[in-house]
C-alpha positions as CSV (number, residue, x, y, z in Angstrom):
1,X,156.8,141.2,-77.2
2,X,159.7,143.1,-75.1
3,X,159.3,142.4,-71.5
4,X,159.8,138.5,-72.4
5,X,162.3,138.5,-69.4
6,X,162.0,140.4,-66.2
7,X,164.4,140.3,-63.5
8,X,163.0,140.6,-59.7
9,X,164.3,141.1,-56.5
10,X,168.2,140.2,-55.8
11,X,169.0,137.0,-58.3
12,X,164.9,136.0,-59.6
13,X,163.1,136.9,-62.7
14,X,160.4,135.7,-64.9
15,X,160.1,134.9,-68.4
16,X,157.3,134.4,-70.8
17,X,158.1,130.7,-72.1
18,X,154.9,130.1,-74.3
19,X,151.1,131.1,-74.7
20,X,148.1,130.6,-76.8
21,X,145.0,131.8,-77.8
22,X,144.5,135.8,-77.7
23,X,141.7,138.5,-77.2
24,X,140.0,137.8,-79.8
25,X,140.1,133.8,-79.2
26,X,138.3,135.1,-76.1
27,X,135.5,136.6,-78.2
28,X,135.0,133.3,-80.6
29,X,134.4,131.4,-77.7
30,X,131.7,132.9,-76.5
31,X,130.2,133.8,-79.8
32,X,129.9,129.4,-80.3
33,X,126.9,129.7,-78.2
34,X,124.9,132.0,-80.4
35,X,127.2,130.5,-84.0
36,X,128.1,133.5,-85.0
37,X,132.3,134.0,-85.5
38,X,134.5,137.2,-84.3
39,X,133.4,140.4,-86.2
40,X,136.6,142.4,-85.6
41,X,137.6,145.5,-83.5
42,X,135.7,148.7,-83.8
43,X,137.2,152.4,-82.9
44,X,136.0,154.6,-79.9
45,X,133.5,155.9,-81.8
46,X,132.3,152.7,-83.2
47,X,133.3,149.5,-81.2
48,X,133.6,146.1,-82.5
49,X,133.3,143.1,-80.4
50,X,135.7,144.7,-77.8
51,X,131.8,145.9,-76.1
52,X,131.7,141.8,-76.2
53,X,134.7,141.5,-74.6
54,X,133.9,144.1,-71.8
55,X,130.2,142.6,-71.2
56,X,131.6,138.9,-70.7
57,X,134.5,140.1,-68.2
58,X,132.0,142.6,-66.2
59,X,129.4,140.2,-65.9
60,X,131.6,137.2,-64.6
61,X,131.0,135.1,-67.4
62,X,134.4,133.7,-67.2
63,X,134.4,130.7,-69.4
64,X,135.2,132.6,-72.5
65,X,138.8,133.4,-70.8
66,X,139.6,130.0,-70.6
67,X,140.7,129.8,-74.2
68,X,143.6,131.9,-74.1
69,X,147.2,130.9,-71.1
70,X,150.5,131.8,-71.2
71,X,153.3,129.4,-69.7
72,X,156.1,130.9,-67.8
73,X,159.4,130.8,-66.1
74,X,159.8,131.7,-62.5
75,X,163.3,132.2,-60.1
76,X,162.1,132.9,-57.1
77,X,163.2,132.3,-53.1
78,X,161.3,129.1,-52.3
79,X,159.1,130.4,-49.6
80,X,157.2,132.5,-52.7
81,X,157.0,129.2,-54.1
82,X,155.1,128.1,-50.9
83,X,152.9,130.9,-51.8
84,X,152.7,130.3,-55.6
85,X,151.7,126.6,-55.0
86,X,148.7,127.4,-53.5
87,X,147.1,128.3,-56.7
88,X,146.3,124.7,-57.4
89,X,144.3,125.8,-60.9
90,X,147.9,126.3,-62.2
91,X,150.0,123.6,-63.7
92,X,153.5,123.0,-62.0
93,X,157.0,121.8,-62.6
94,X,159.9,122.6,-60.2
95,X,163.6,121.9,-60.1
96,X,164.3,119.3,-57.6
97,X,166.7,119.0,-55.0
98,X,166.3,115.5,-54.8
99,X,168.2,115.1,-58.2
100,X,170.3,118.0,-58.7
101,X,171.8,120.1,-55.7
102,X,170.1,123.5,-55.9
103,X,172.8,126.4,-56.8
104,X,174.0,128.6,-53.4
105,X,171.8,131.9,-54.2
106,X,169.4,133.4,-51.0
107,X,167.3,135.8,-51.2
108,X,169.0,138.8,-49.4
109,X,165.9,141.4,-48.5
110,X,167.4,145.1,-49.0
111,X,168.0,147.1,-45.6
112,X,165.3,149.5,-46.9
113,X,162.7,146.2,-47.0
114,X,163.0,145.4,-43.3
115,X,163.0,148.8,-42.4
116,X,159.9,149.4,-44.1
117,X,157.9,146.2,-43.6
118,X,156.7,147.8,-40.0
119,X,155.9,151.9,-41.1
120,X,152.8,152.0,-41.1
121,X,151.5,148.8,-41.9
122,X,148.1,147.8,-42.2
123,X,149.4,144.0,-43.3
124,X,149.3,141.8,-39.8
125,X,151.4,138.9,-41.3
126,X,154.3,141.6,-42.0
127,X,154.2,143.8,-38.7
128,X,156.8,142.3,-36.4
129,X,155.1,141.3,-33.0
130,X,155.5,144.1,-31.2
131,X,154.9,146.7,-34.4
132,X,158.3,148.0,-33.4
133,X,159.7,149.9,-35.8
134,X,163.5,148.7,-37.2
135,X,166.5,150.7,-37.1
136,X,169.0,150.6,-40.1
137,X,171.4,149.7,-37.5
138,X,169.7,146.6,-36.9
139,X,168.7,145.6,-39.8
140,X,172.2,145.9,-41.2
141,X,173.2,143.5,-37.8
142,X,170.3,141.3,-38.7
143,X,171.3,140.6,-42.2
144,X,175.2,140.0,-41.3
145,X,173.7,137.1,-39.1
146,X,171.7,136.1,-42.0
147,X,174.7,136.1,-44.1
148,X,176.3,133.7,-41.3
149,X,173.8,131.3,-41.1
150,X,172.9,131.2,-45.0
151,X,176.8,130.5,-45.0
152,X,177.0,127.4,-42.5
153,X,173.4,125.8,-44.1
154,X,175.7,126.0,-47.3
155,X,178.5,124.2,-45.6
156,X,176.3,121.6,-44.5
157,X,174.6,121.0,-47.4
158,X,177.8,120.5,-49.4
159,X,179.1,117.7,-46.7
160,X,176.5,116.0,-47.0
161,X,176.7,115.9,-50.6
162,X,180.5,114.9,-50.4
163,X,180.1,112.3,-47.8
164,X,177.3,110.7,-50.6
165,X,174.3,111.6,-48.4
166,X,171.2,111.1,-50.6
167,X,170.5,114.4,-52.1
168,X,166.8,114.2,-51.1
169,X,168.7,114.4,-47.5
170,X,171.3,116.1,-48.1
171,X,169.1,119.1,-48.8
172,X,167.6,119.1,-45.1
173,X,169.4,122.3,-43.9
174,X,168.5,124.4,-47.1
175,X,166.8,127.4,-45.9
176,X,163.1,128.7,-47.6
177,X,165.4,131.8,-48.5
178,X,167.1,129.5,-51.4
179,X,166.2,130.4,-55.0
180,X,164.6,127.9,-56.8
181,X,162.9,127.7,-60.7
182,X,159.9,126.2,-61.8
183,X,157.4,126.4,-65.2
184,X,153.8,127.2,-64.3
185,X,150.9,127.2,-67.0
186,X,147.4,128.2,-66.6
187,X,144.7,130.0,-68.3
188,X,144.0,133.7,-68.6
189,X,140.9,132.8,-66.6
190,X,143.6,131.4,-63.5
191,X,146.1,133.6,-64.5
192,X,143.7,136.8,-63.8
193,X,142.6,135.0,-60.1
194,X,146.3,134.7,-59.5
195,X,146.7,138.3,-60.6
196,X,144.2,140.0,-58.0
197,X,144.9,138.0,-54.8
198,X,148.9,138.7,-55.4
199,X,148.7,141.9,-56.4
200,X,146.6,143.2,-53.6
201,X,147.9,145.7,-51.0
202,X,148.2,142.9,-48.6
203,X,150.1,140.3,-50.3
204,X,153.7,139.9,-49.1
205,X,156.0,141.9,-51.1
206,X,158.1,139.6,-52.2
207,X,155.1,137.6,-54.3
208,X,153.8,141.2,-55.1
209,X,157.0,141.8,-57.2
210,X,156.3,138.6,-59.1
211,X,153.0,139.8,-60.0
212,X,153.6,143.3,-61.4
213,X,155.8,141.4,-63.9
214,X,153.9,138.9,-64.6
215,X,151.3,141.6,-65.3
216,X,153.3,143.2,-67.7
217,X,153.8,140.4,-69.5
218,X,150.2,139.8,-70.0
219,X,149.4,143.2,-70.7
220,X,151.1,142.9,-73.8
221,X,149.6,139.3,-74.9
222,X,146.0,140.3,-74.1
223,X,146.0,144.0,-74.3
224,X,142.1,144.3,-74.4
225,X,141.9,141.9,-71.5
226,X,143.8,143.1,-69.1
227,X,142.7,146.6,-69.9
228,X,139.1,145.5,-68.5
229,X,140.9,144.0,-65.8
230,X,142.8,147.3,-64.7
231,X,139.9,149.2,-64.7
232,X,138.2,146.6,-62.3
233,X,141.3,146.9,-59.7
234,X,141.0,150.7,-60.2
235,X,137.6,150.4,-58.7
236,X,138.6,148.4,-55.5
């Protein structure tokens, strides 16, 4: 596939890592309740077991897509991981400050990104308190102060490591801003849930971005799949 690798935001990306099973593994699955075996793909004129496919994913019976995962790659500010981790169907392992100091990259948000997050927003958790909108002036102020205290949490971090603070302590002043990686695995089935709570209008941007890739990548592994689940979203 192409899009194996997709870079987001300032210094993240994702990458496709590993994955199993396919469409039609989808299809034998649920076709061991009945003992019959995949049939093959039909045309527009004459569908195959793609009107299977489409009758187990529009009627919820989701078991099916449980035969079929991807495992992937993600560099990503560690407050998305916050967010990430709280799809606990997925499968987990992040790099760990507590053995390896984490490498001095913070997510910078774009001046066009603050100014936006207020315009017009329907998103509560985004709108500033007062829904005041943000001038490029001060966003461009805010961000040099950002700079400034990414810079001394930097600082600190590395005298503790040269004094021989424990690492696991060391790390304290480390802000949620600094990129981290981790592999997550799940199904299609998890994968898909993942999919429409992140991708939705009101999911912070930042985990949104993450999503449309991850998406991509998908799209090409389980073309048939993701097609039924595109036209579901369409319907929203």
């Amino acid at each position: 596939m192409s899009n194996t690798r997709i870079e987001i935001l300032d210094n993240g990306y994702i990458e496709l890592i590993d994955m199993w099973g396919s469409d039609q593994s989808i299809v034998e699955a649920a076709r061991m309740s009945t003992n019959k075996e995949f049939k093959g793909w039909g045309t527009p004129e004459n569908p195959g077991d793609e009107k299977l496919l489409a009758f187990l994913w529009r009627n919820n019976h989701a078991t099916p897509f449980e035969m079929a995962g991807a495992q992937i790659e993600v560099k990503a500010p560690i407050f998305v991981f916050r967010e990430w981790h709280r799809h606990r169907t997925q499968s987990y392992n992040e790099m760990s400050a507590r053995y390896t100091p984490l490498p001095d990259e913070n997510y910078m948000p774009s001046v066009e990104r603050l100014i936006s997050v207020n315009a017009g927003t329907t998103n509560k958790q985004a709108a500033g308190v007062d829904q005041k909108q943000v001038s490029e002036e001060d966003a461009l102020a805010w961000m040099a102060n950002l700079a400034s205290a990414y810079g001394m949490a930097q600082r600190v971090y590395e005298q503790g490591l040269t004094l021989g603070i424990p690492k696991e302590l060391a790390r304290l002043p480390v802000p949620v801003s600094r990129y981290s990686r981790m592999r997550a695995q799940a199904n299609l089935r998890n994968w898909l849930g993942f999919l429409t709570l992140r991708m939705a209008p009101n999911a912070q941007w930042e985990i949104r971005q993450y999503a449309d890739a991850l998406h991509k990548i998908l799209s090409e592994i389980f073309p048939r799949t993701l097609s039924l689940f595109d036209e579901g979203r369409s319907k929203l």
